[in-house]
C-alpha positions in Angstrom: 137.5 -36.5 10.0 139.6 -34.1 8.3 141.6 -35.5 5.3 144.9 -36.8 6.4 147.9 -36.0 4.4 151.3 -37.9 5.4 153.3 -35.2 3.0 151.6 -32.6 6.1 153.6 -34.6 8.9 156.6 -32.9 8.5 155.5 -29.3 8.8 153.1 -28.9 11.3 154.2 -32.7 14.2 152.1 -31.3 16.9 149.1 -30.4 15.0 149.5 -33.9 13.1 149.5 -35.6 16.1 146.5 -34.5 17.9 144.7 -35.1 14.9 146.2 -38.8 14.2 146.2 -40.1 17.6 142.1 -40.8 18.0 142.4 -42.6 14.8 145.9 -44.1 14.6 144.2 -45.9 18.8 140.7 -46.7 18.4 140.3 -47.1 14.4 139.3 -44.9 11.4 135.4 -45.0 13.1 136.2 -43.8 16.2 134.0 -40.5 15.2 130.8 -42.9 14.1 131.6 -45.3 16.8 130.3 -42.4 19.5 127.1 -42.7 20.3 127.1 -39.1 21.1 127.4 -38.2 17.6 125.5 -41.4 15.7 123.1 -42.8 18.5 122.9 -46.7 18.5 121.2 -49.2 21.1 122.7 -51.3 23.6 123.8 -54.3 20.3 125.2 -51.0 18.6 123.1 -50.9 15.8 122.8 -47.6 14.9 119.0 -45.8 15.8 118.2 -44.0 12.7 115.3 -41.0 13.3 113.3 -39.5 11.1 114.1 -36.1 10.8 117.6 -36.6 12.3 120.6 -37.0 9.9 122.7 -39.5 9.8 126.7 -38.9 10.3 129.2 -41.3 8.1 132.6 -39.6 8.5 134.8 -40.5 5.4 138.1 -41.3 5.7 141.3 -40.9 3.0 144.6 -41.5 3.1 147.0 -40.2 0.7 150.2 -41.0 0.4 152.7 -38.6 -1.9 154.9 -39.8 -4.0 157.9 -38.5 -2.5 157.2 -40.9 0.5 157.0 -43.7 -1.7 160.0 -43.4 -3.3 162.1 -43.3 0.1 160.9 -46.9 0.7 160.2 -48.5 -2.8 163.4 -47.7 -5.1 162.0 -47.7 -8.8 164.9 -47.2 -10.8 166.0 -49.5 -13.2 169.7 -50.5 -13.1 171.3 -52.2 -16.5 173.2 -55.5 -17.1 177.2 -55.6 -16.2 178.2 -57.1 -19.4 179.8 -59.9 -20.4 176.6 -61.7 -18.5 177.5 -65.0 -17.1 176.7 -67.5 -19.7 176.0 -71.2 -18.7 177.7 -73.1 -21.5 176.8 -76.8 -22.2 179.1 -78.9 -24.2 177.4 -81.0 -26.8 179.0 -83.6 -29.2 178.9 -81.7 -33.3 180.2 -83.8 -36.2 183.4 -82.8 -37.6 184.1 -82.0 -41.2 185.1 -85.4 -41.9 182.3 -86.7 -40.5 179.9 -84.2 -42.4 181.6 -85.5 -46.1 181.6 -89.5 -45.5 178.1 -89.0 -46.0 179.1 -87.1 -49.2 179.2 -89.2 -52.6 181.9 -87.1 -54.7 181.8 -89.9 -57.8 177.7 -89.7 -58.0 175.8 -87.6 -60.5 172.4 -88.0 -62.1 171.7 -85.9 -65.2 169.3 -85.6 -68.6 168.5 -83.6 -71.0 166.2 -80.0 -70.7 164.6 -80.8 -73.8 163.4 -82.8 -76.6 166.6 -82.3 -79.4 167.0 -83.7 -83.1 170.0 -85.8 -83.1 172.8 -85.2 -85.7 173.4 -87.1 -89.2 176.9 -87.2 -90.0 177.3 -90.1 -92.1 177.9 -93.6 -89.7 175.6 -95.2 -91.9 177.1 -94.8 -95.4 178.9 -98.0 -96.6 181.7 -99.1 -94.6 184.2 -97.6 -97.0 182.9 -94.8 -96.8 182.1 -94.4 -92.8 182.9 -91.9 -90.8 182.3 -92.1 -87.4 181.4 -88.3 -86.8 178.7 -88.6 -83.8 178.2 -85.5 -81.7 177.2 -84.8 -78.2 173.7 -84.6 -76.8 172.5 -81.9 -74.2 172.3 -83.2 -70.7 172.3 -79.7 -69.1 169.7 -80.9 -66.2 171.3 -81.8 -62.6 168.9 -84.2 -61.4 171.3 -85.2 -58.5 174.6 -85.4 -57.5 177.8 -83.8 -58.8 177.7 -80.3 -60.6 178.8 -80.0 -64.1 182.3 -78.5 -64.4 182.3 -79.1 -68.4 179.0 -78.6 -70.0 176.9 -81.8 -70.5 179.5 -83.9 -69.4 180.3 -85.9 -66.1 183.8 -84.6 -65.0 186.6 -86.2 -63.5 187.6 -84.6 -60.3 191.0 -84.9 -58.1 189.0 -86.5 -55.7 187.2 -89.2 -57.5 190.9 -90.2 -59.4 192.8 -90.1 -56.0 189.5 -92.0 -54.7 191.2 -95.0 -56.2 187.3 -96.1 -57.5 185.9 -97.6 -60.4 182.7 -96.0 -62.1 179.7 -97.4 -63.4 178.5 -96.0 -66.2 174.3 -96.4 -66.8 172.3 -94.9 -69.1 168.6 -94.8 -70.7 168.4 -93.1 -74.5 164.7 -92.7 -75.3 164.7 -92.4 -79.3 162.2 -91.7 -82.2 161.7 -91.5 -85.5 159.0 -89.5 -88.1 159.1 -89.4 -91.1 155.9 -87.7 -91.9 153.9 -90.0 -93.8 156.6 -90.3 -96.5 156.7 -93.8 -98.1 159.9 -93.1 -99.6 161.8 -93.1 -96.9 160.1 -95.7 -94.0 163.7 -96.6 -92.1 166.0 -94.5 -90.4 169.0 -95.9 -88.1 170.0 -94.8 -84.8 173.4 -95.6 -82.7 174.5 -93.9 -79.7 178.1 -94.1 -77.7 179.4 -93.0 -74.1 182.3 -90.3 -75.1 185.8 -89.9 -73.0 187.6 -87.0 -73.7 190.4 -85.1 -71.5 193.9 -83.7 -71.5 195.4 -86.9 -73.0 192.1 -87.7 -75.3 191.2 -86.2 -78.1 187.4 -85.7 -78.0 187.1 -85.3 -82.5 188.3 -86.7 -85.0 188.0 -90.1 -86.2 188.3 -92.6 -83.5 188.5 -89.7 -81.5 187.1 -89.6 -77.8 183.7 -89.8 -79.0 183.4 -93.4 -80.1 184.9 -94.4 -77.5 182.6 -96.9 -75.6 179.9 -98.0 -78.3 178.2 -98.5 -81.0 174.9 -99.2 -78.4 172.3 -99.9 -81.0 169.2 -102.2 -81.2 171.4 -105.9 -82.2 167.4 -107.4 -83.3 167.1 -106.1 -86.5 170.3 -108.0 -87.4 169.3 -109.9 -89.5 172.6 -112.1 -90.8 172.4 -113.4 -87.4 170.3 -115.7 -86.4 168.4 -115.0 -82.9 170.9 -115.8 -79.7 170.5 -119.4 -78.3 170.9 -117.6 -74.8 169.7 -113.8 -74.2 171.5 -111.4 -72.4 168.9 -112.2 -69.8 169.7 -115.3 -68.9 172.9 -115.2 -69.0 172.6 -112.3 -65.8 169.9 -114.4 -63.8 172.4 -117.1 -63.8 175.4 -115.2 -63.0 173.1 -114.0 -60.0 171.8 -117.0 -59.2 175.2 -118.4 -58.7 177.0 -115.8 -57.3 174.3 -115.1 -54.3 174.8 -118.8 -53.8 178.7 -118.6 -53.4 178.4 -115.9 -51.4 176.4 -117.6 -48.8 178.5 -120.9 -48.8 181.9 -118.5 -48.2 180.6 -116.3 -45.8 179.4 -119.8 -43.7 183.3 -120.8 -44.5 184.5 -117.3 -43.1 182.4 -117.4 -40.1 184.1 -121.2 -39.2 187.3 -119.7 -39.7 187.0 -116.9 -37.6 185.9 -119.3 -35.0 188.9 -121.3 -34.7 191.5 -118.6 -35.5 192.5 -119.8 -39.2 194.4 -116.7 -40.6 195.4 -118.4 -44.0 191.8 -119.5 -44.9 189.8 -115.8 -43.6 192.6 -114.3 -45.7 191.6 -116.8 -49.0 188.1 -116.2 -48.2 187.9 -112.7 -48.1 189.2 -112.7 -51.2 186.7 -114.3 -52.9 183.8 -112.7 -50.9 185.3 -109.5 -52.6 185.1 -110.6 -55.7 181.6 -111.9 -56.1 180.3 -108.7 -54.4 182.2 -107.3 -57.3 180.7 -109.4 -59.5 176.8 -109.2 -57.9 177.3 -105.3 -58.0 177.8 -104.6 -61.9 175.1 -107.4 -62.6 172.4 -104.7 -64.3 169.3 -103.8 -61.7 167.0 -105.0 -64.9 168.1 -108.3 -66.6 165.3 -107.9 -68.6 166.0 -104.4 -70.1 169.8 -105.2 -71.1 170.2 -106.6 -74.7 173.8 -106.3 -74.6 176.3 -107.3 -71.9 179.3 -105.2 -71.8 182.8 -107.2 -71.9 183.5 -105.8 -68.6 180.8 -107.3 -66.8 181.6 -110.9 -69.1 185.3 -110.6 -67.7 183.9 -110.7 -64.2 181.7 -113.4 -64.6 184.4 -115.2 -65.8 186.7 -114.4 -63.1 183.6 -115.4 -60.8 183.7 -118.8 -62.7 187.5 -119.3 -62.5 187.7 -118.7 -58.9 185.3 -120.7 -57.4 185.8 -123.9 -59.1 186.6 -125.4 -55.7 182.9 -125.0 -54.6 182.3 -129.2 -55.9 179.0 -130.1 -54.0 175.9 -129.4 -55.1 173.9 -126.9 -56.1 177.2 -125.1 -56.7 178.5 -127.8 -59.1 175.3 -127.8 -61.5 174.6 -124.0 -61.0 178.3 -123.2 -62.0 178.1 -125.3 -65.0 175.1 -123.9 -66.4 176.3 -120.4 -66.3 179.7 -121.1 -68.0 177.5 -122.5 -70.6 175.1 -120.1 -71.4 178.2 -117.2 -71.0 180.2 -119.1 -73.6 177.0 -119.6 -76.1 176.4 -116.2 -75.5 179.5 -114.6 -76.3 179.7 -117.0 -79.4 176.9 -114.7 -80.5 178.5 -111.5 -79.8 181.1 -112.6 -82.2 179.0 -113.4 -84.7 177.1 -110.0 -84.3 180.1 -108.1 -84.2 181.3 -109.5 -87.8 177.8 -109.1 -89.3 177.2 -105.7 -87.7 178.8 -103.5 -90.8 176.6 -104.8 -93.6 173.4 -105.3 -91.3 170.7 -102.7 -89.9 171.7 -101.8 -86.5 169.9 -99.6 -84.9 167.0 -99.8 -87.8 163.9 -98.1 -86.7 160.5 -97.4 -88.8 159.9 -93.5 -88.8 156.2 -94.2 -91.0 155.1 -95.5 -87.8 157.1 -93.1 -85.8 158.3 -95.9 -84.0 160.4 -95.6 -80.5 163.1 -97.0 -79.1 164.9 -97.3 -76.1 168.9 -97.9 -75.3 170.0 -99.2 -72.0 173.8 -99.4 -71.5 175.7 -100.4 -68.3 179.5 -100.9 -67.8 182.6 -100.1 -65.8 185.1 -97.8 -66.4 188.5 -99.3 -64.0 189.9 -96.0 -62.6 193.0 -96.9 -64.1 191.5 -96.1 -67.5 190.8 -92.4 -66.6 193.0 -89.2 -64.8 191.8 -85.9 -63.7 190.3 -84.0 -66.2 188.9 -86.6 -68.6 185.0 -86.5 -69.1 182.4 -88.6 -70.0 179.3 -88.0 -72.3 176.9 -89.5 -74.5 177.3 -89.1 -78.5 174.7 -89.9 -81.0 174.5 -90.6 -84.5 171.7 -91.3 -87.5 170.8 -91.2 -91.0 170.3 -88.3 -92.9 167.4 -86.4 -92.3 165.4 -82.9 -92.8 163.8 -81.4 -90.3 160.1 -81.9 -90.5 160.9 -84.1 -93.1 162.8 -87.0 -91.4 163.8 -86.1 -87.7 165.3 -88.5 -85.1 164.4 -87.3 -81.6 165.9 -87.9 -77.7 163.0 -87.6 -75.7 164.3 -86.1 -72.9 161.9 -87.0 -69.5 163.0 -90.7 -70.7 166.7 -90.0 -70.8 169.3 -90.3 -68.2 172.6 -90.5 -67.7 173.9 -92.0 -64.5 177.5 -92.2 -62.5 177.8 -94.4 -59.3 180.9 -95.9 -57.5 181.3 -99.1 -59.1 181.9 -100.6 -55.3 178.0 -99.8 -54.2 175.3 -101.7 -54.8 173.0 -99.3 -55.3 170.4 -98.2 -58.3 170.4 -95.3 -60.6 169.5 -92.6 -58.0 172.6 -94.3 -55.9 170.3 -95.8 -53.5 171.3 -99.0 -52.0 169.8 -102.0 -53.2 
């Protein structure tokens, strides 16, 4: 069979048709199919001869392009803009939201480096003193608030307006060498938290420097005698008691909820408040803290004061022994205080190259600070030469920590 061509259908119909028709009725094989042509037996398998060839018409269809394109349309049409968008509405956090979760009042920062630490005469006799500490780097952010004064924790707006108190901790990693000399063993070390601002001078004597301090090492007084009761104990009790409290006014609180008594939730929650208060500056360590600050003494006082209805026991007994131990011990920070100018605080042996370490902890009442003021730590020591006699901050263990006084909660502001 001739090759059929649809694009050939439209010139020549007539001719086209005879030649389709056989096909287009009885198949493509209607040729083959004839026996005439291809002889086959009476199943019409086909009888092959020797000799004879054997016929196998083939059969193509083309099909032009042009015909396709009538029936199949190819072309591409673009998007209508805007396209229909299927919006879903789903529940964001608003900006006030986003900055609860915010602490504006904590900040976590030390020093890059090892640095020497200044000599500017504290220790010369007490008539001749002058308190002349200066600052020590703490240039590295380890968390929290940004610097905006250099080495210094900053009062912002938003931590005065806050209404909070801060917490103030600290670790001062000291050391002393003296390179072998025999001549000069000791060398003394005292450090301070500074507060300067717009209504503070920062120098000068009893400038902003020296204000919160001396923080030295009180054992190598030696015109005092050792303390009957250690800072230590004194905090474990304070704890001991004031978890207890807590628990036996909460129970009370709960009761009065229960049967409506506005007067005595109102009394409770007040004292609740103020042995979380209390239970909050009590120091993470006990066992680290050699001095208590008066601060945290006033509040354990006030815990003392205010709960002296608590009259059964274990309260009775466990209240007693802590307003024992405080008073003993704050006998002995008396006595320290008046022996402290003719002893060796902060005495350290640099043949050795001996180390020590200064843990300090208190509240600053946000009434005793404005916008603007700053807070630093100031250090102070004997003379010295370098690499001669050197006093050293070690920095990796030196921090110095800010926290909202409120939270219970350690020195990377994590609660407790």
């Amino acid at each position: 069979m001739p090759e059929i061509n649809l694009q050939n259908i439209g010139n020549n119909v007539t001719t086209n048709i005879e030649l389709l028709a056989p096909y287009l009725v009885n198949g493509l094989t209607v040729t083959s199919n004839d026996p005439k042509i291809v002889p086959r037996d009476k199943n019409g398998i086909m009888q092959i001869k020797e000799n004879l060839p054997l016929i196998i018409e083939p059969v193509l269809y083309t099909t032009s392009k042009k015909s396709i394109l009538k029936v199949v349309d190819t072309q591409f049409n673009y998007y209508n803009f805007p396209a229909t968008v299927n919006i879903q509405e789903i529940e964001t956090p608003t900006i006030e939201e986003v900055l609860v979760d915010i602490d504006p009042i904590f900040a976590r920062y030390k020093p890059s480096e090892n640095q020497l630490v200044s000599a500017n005469g504290y220790f010369l006799p007490p008539d001749e003193r002058q308190y002349l500490p200066r600052g020590i780097e703490l240039s590295t952010i380890e968390d929290g608030a940004v610097q905006k004064r250099a080495n210094s924790y900053y009062i912002t707006k938003q931590i005065k307006e806050s209404g909070k108190d801060i917490r103030i901790r600290a670790k001062i990693k000291h050391k002393f060498d003296t390179f072998g000399d025999p001549n000069f063993p000791y060398g003394q070390f005292a450090c301070w938290i500074s507060h300067g601002g717009p209504n503070i001078g920062f120098e000068g004597a009893g400038g902003g420097r020296l204000r919160y301090g001396p923080f030295a090492n009180p054992g190598s007084v030696t015109t005092v005698p050792e303390p009957a009761v250690t800072a230590q104990q004194v905090i474990e009790s304070a704890q001991t008691y004031a978890e207890s409290a807590y628990a036996e006014y909460n129970q009370q609180l709960q009761n009065a909820f229960i049967v409506n008594d506005t007067i005595a939730i109102s009394n409770l929650q007040v004292k609740i408040n103020l042995i979380q208060s209390v239970i909050n500056l009590l120091p993470d360590d006990p066992s680290q803290i050699d001095i208590i600050s008066d601060s945290v003494l006033g509040k354990i006082q006030q815990l003392i004061n205010q709960t002296n209805n608590l009259t059964a026991q274990p309260f009775s007994n466990q209240r007693t022994d802590l307003s024992s131990k405080k008073q003993i011990y704050s006998t002995y920070l008396t006595d320290l205080s008046n022996a402290a100018d003719a002893a060796n605080i902060g005495l350290i042996n640099g043949y050795v190259g001996a180390q020590q370490t200064r843990y300090i902890d208190f509240v600053v009442p946000n009434s005793e600070f404005e916008i603007g003021d700053y807070f630093g730590i100031t250090a102070d020591s004997t003379d010295e030469q370098p690499g001669v006699r050197e006093h050293t901050i070690i920095a990796d263990e030196t921090y110095f920590v800010i926290t909202d006084a409120s939270k219970n909660v350690d020195v990377w502001n994590q609660e407790l």
